[in-house]
LOFI-884937 format. One record per residue (C-alpha): residue number from 1; residue in three letters; x, y, z. Coordinates in nm, 2 decimals. Example, Ala and Ser with C-alpha at 12.3 -4.5 7.8 and 13.67 -1.06 7.14 Angstrom:
// residues 2
{n:1; res:ALA; X:1.23; Y:-0.45; Z:0.78}
{n:2; res:SER; X:1.37; Y:-0.11; Z:0.71}
// end
This chain:
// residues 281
{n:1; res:UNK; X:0.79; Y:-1.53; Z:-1.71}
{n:2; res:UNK; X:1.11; Y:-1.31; Z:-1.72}
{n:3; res:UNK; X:1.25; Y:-1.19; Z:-1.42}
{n:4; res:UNK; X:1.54; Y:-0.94; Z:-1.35}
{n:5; res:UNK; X:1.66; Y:-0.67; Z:-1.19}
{n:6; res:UNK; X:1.61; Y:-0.36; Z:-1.37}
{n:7; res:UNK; X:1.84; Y:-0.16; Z:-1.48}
{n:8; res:UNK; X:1.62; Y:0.15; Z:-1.60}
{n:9; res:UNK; X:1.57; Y:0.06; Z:-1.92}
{n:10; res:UNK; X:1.18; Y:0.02; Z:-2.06}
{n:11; res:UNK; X:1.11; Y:-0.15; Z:-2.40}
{n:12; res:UNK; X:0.89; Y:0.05; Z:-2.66}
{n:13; res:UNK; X:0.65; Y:-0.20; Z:-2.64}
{n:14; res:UNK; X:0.59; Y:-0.31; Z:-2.26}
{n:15; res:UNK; X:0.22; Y:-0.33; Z:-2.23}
{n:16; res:UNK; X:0.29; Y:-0.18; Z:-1.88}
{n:17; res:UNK; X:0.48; Y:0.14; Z:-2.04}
{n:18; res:UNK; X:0.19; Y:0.20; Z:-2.28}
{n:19; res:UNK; X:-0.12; Y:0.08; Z:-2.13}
{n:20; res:UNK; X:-0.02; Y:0.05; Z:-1.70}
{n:21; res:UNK; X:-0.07; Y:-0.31; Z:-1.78}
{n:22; res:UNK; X:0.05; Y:-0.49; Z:-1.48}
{n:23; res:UNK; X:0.08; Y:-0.46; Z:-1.07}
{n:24; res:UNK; X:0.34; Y:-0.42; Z:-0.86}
{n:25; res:UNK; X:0.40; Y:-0.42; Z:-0.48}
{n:26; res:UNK; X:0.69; Y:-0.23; Z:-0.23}
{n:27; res:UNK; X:0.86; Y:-0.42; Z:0.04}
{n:28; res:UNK; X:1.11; Y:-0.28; Z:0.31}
{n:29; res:UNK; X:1.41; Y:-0.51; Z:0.37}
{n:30; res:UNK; X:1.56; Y:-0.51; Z:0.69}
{n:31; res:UNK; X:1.89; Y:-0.71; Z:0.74}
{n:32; res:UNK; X:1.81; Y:-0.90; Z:0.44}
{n:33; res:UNK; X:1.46; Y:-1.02; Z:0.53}
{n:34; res:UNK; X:1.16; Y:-0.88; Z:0.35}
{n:35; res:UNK; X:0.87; Y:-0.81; Z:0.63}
{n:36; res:UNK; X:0.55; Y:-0.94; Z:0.58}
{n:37; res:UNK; X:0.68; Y:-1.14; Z:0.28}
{n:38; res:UNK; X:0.37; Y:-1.38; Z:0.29}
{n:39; res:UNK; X:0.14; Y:-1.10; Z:0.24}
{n:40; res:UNK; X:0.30; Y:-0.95; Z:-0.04}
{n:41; res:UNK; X:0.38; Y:-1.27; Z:-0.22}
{n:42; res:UNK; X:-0.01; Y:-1.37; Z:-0.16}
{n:43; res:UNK; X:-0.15; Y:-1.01; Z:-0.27}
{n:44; res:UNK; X:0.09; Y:-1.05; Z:-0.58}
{n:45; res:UNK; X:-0.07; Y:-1.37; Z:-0.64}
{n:46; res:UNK; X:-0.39; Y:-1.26; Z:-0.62}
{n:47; res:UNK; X:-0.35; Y:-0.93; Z:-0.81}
{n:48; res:UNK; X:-0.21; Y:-1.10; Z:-1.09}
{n:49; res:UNK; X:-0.53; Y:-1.34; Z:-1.10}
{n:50; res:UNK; X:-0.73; Y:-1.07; Z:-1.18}
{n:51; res:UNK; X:-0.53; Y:-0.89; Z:-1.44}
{n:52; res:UNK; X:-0.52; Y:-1.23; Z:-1.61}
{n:53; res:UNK; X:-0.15; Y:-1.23; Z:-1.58}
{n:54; res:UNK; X:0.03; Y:-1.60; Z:-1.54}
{n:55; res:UNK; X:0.34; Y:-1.59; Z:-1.28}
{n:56; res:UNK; X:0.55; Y:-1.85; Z:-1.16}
{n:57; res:UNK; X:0.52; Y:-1.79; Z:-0.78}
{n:58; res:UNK; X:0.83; Y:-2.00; Z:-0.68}
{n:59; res:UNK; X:1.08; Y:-1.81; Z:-0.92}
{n:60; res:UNK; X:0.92; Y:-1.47; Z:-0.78}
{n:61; res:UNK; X:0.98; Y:-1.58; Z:-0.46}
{n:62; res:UNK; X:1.32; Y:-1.74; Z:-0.49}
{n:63; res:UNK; X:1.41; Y:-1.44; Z:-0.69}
{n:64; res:UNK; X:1.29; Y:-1.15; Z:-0.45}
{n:65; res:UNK; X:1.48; Y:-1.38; Z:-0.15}
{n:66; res:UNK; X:1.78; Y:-1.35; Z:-0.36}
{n:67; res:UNK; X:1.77; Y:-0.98; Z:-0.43}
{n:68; res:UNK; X:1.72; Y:-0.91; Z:-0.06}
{n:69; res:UNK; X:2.00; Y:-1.13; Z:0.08}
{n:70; res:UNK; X:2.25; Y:-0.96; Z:-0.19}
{n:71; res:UNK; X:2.18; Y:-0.62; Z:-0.08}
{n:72; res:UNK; X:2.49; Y:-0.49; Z:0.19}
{n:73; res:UNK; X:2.24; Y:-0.21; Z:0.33}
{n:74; res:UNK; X:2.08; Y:-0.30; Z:0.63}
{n:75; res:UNK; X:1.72; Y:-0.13; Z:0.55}
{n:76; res:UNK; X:1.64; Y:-0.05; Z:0.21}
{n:77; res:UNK; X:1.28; Y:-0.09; Z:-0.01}
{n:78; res:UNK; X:1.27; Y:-0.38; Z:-0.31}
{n:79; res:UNK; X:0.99; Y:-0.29; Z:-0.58}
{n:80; res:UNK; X:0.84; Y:-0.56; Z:-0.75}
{n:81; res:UNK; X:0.72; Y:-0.41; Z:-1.08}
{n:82; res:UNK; X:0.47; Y:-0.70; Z:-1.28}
{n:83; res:UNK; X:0.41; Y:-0.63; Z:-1.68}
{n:84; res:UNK; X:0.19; Y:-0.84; Z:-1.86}
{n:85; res:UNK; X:0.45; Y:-0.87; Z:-2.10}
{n:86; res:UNK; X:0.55; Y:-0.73; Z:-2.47}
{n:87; res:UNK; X:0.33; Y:-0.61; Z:-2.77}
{n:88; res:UNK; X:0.06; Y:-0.74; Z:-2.87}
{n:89; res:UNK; X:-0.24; Y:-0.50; Z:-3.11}
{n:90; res:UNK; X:-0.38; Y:-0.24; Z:-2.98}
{n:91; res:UNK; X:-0.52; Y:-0.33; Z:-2.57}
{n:92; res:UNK; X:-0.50; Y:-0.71; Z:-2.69}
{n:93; res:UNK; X:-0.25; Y:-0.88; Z:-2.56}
{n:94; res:UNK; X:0.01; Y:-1.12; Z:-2.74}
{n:95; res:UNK; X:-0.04; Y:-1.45; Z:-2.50}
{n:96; res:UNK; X:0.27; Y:-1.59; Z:-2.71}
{n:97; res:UNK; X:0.46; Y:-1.33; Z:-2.46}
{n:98; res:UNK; X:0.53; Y:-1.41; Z:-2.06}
{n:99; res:UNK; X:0.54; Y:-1.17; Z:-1.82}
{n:100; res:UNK; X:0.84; Y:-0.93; Z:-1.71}
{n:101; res:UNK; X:0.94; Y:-0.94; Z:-1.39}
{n:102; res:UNK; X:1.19; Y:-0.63; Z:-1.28}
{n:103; res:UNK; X:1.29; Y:-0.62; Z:-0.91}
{n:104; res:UNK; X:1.44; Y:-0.28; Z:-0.81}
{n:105; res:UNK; X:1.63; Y:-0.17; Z:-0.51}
{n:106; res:UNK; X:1.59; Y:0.20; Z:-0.34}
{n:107; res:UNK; X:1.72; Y:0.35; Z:-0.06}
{n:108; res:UNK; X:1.43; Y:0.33; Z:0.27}
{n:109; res:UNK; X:1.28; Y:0.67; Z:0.39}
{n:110; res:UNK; X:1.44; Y:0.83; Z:0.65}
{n:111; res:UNK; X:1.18; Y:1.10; Z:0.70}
{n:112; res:UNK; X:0.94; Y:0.83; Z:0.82}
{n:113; res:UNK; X:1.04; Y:0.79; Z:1.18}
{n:114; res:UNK; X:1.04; Y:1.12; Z:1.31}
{n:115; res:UNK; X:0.68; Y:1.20; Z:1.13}
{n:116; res:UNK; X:0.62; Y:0.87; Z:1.32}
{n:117; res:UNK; X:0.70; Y:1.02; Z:1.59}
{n:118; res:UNK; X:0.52; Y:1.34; Z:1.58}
{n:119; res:UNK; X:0.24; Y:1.26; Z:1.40}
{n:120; res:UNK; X:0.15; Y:1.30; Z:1.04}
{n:121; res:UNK; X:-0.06; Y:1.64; Z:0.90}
{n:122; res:UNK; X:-0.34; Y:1.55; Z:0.65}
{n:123; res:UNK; X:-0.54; Y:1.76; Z:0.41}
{n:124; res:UNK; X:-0.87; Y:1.60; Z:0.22}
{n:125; res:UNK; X:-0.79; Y:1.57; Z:-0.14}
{n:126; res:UNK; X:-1.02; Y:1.74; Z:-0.36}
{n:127; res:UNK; X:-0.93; Y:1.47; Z:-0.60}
{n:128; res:UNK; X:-1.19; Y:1.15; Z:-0.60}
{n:129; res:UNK; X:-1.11; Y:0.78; Z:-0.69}
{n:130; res:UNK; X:-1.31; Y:0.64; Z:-0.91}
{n:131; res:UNK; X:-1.50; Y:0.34; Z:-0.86}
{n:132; res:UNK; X:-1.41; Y:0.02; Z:-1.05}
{n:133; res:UNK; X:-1.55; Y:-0.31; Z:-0.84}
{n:134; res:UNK; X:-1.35; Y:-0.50; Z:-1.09}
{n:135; res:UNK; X:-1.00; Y:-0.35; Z:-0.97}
{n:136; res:UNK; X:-1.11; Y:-0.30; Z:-0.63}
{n:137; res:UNK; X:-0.79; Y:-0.40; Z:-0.43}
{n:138; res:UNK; X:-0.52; Y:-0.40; Z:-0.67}
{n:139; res:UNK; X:-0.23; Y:-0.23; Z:-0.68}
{n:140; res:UNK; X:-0.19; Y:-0.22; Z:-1.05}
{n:141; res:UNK; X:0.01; Y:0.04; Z:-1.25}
{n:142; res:UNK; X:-0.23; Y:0.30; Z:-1.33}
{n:143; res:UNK; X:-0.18; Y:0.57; Z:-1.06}
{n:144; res:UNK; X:-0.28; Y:0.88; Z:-1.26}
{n:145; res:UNK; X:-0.49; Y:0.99; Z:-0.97}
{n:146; res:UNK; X:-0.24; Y:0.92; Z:-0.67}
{n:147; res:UNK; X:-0.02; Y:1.16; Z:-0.94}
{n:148; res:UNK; X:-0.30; Y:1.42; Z:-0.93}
{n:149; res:UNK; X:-0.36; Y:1.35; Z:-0.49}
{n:150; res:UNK; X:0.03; Y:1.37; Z:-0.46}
{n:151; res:UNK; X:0.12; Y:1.74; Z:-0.65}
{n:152; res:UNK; X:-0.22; Y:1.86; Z:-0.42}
{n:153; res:UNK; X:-0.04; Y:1.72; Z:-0.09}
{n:154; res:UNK; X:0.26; Y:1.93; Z:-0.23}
{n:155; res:UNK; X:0.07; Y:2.25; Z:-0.30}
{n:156; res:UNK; X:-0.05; Y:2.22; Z:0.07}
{n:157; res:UNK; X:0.29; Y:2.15; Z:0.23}
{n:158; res:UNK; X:0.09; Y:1.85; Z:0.41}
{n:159; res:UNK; X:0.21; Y:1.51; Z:0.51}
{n:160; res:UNK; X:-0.03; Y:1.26; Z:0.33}
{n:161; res:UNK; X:-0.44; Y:1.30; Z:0.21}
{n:162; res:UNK; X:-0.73; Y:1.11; Z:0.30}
{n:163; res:UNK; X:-0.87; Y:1.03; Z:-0.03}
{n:164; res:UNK; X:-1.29; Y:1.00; Z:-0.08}
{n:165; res:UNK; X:-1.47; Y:0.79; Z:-0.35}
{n:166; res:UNK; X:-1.70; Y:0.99; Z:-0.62}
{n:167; res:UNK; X:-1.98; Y:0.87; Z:-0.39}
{n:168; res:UNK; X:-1.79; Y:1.08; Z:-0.09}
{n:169; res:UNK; X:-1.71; Y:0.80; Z:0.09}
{n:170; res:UNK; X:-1.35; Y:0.77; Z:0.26}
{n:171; res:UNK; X:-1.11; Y:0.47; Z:0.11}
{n:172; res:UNK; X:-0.75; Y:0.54; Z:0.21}
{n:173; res:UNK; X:-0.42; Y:0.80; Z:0.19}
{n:174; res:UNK; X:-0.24; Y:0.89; Z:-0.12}
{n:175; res:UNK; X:-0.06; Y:0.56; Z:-0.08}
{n:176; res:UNK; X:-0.16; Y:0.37; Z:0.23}
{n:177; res:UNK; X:-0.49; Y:0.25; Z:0.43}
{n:178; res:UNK; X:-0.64; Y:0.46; Z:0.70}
{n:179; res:UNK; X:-0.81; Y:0.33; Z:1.00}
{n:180; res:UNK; X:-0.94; Y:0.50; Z:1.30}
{n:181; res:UNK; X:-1.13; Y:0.50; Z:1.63}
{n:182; res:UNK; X:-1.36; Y:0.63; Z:1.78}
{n:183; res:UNK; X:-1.61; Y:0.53; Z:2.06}
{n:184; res:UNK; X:-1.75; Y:0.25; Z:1.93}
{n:185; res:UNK; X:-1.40; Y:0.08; Z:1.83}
{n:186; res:UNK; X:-1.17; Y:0.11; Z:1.57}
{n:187; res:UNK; X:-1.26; Y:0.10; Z:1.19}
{n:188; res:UNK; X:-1.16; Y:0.11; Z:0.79}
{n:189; res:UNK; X:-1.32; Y:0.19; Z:0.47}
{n:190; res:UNK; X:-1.41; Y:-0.14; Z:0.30}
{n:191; res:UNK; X:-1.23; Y:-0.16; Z:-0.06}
{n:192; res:UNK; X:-1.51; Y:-0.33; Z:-0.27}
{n:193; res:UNK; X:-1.51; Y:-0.01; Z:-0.51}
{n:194; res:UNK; X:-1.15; Y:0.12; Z:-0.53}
{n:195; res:UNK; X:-0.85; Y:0.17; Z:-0.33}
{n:196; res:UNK; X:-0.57; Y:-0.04; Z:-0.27}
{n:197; res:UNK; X:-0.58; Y:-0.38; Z:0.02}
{n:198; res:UNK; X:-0.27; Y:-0.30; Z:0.15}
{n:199; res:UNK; X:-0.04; Y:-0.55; Z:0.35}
{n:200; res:UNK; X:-0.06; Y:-0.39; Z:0.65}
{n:201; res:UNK; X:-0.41; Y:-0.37; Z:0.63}
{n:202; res:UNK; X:-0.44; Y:-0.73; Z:0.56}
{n:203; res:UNK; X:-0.22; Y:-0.86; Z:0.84}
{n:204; res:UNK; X:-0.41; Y:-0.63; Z:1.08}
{n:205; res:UNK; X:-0.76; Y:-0.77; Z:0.98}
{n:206; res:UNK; X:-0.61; Y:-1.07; Z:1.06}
{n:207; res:UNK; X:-0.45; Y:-1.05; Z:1.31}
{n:208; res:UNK; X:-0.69; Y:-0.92; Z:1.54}
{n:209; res:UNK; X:-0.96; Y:-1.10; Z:1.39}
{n:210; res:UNK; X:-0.80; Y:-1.42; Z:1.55}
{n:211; res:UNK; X:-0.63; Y:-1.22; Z:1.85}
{n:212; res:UNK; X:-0.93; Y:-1.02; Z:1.98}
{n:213; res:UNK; X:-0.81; Y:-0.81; Z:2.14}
{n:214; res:UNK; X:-0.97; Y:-0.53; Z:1.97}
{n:215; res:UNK; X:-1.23; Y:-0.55; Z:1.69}
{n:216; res:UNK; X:-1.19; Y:-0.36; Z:1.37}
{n:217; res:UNK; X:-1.50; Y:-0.32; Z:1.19}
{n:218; res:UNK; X:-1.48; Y:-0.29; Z:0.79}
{n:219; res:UNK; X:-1.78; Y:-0.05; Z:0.65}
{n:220; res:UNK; X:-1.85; Y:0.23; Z:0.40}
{n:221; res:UNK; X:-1.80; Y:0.59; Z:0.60}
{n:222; res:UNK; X:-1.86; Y:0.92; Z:0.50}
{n:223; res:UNK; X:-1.63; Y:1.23; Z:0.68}
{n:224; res:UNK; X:-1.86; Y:1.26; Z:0.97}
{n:225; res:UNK; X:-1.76; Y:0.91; Z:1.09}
{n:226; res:UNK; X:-1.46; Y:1.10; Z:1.17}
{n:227; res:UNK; X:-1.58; Y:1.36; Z:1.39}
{n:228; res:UNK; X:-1.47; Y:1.29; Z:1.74}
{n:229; res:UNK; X:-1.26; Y:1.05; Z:1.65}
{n:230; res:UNK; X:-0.99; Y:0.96; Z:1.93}
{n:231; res:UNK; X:-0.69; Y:0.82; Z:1.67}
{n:232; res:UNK; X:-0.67; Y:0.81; Z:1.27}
{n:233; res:UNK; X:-0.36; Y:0.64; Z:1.14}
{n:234; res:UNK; X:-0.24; Y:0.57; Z:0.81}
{n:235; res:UNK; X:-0.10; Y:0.24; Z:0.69}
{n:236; res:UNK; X:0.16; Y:0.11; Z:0.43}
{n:237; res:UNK; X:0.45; Y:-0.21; Z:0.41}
{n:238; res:UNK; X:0.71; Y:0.09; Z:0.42}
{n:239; res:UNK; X:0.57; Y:0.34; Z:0.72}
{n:240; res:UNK; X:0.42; Y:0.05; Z:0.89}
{n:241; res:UNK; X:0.15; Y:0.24; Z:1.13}
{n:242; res:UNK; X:0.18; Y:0.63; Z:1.08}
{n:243; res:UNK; X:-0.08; Y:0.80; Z:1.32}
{n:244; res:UNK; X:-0.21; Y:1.12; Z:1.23}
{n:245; res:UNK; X:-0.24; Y:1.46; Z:1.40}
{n:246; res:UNK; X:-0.42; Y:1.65; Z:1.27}
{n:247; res:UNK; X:-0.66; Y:1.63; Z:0.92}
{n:248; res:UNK; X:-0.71; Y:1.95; Z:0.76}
{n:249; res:UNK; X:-1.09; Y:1.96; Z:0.63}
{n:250; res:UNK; X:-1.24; Y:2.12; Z:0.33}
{n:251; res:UNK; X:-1.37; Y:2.44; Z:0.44}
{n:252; res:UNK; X:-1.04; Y:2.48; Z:0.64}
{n:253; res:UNK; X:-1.15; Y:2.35; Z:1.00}
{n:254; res:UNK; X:-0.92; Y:2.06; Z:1.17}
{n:255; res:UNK; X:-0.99; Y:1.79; Z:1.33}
{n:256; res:UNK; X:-0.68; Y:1.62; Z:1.59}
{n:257; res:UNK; X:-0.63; Y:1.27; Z:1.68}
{n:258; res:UNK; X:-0.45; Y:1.16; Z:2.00}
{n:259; res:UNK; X:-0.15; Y:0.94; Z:1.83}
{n:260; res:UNK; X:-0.09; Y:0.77; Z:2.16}
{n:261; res:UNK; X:-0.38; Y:0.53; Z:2.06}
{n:262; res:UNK; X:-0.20; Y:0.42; Z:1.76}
{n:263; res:UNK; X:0.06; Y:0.19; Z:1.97}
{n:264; res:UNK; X:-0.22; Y:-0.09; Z:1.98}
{n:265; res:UNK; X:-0.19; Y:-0.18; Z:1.62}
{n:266; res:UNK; X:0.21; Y:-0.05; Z:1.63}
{n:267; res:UNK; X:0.25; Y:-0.28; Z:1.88}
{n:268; res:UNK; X:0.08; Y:-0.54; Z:1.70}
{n:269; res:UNK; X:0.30; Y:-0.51; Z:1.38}
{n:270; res:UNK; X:0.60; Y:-0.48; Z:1.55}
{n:271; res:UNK; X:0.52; Y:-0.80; Z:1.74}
{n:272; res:UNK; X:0.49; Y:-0.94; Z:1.35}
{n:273; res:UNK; X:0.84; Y:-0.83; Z:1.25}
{n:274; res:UNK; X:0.99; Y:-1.01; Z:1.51}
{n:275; res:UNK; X:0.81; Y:-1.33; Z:1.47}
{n:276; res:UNK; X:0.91; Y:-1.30; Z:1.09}
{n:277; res:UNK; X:1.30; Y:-1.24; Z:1.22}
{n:278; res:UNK; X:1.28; Y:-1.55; Z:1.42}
{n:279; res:UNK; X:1.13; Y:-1.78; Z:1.16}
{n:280; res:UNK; X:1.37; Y:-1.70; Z:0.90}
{n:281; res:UNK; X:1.71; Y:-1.66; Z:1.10}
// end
């Protein structure tokens, strides 16, 4: 396993430049701390599993600690990027090859706090994720359709897209998870056909899964699950918990969501962040 920090260069014969043959994960840094760095290292690990791909978790780690603590900004994202490697003929790998490892730096988003603040504006993407049990989960690096979700969220001037399976059943956002209430308790799609596990996602399962304060059921849903809905929020390691204000539907009808009851799960992360600050100052 080869890691560095990238400096924008791609070899001709990456297997993740060709074929999208790796995974990758997106961390925010704040004051040199990577938050939720157990999840991501853990979903890394576990990604990587599937794809076959053989890292050594300590270097990661070490290295991604080192790349955080060197960086003078105060709040900035570090993207993991995973390739299986070099060559190899055709699809088939060349096993004699170890993985690349490229950690890059980017500046955080600014616009995130005041659409926290306001509440985000959703369409329904026309565009459907496949389903593919085996890759369920994963954020690997073939993102063709979040390419194809993205330039419709653009064409609409909207904030983000709630994204349906071909079978019509609601997974996630462009690039986060979605979970919402209504009167029988808060909810999200389970991922056991497509669609990203997320890190927020996963620290909220479990954190209120021990807590219990709330109960979050995980189930297949279908868009009327979302009529009456109180809150719908959208999830990701960068916006944390964005709640939504309003989701645009199909045949141009919208459906609004009361953002105040987002602050439970807000509260909840934010609680997280300063447990992680404690435990590693």
């Amino acid at each position: 396993m080869n890691i560095f920090v990238s400096d924008g260069k791609v070899l001709s014969q990456d297997r993740a430049f060709n074929y999208g043959d790796g995974i990758f994960t997106t961390t925010h840094v704040q004051h040199g701390k990577i938050q939720l760095f157990d999840f991501h290292l853990s979903r890394l690990a576990y990604d990587a599993s599937v794809l076959n791909i053989a890292l050594d978790m300590k270097a990661l780690s070490d290295a991604m600690v080192k790349t955080a603590k060197a960086e003078s900004r105060q709040s900035f994202v570090l993207k993991v990027h995973v390739s299986a490697g070099e060559g190899g003929r055709g699809y088939a790998r060349d096993k004699a090859n170890p993985a690349l490892i490229r950690l890059m730096c980017f500046p955080y988003p600014q616009h995130y706090e005041p659409l926290r603040e306001k509440g985000a504006d959703l369409i329904c993407a026309q565009t459907p994720l496949s389903i593919q049990p085996l890759l369920a989960g994963v954020k690997h690096l073939n993102r063709l359709e979040q390419v194809l979700i993205k330039r419709e969220i653009e064409t609409a001037n909207a904030d983000d897209a709630l994204v349906l399976d071909t079978q019509h059943h609601i997974v996630e956002a462009s690039a986060g998870n979605v979970f919402f209430k209504n009167n029988q308790g808060w909810h999200t799609p389970i991922l056991d056909g497509s669609g990203v596990n997320g890190v927020v996602r996963q620290f909220l399962l479990s954190h209120f899964r021990d807590d219990r304060s709330i109960e979050i059921t995980e189930a297949r849903y279908s868009m009327e699950a979302l009529i009456g809905a109180d809150c719908l929020v959208v999830t990701n390691a960068l916006m944390g918990v964005m709640p939504v204000k309003s989701l645009t539907l199909e045949n141009g009808n919208k459906l609004t969501f009361d953002i105040s009851h987002s602050q439970v799960l807000t509260d909840a992360l934010l609680t997280k962040y300063r447990e992680e600050d404690a435990r590693f100052s």
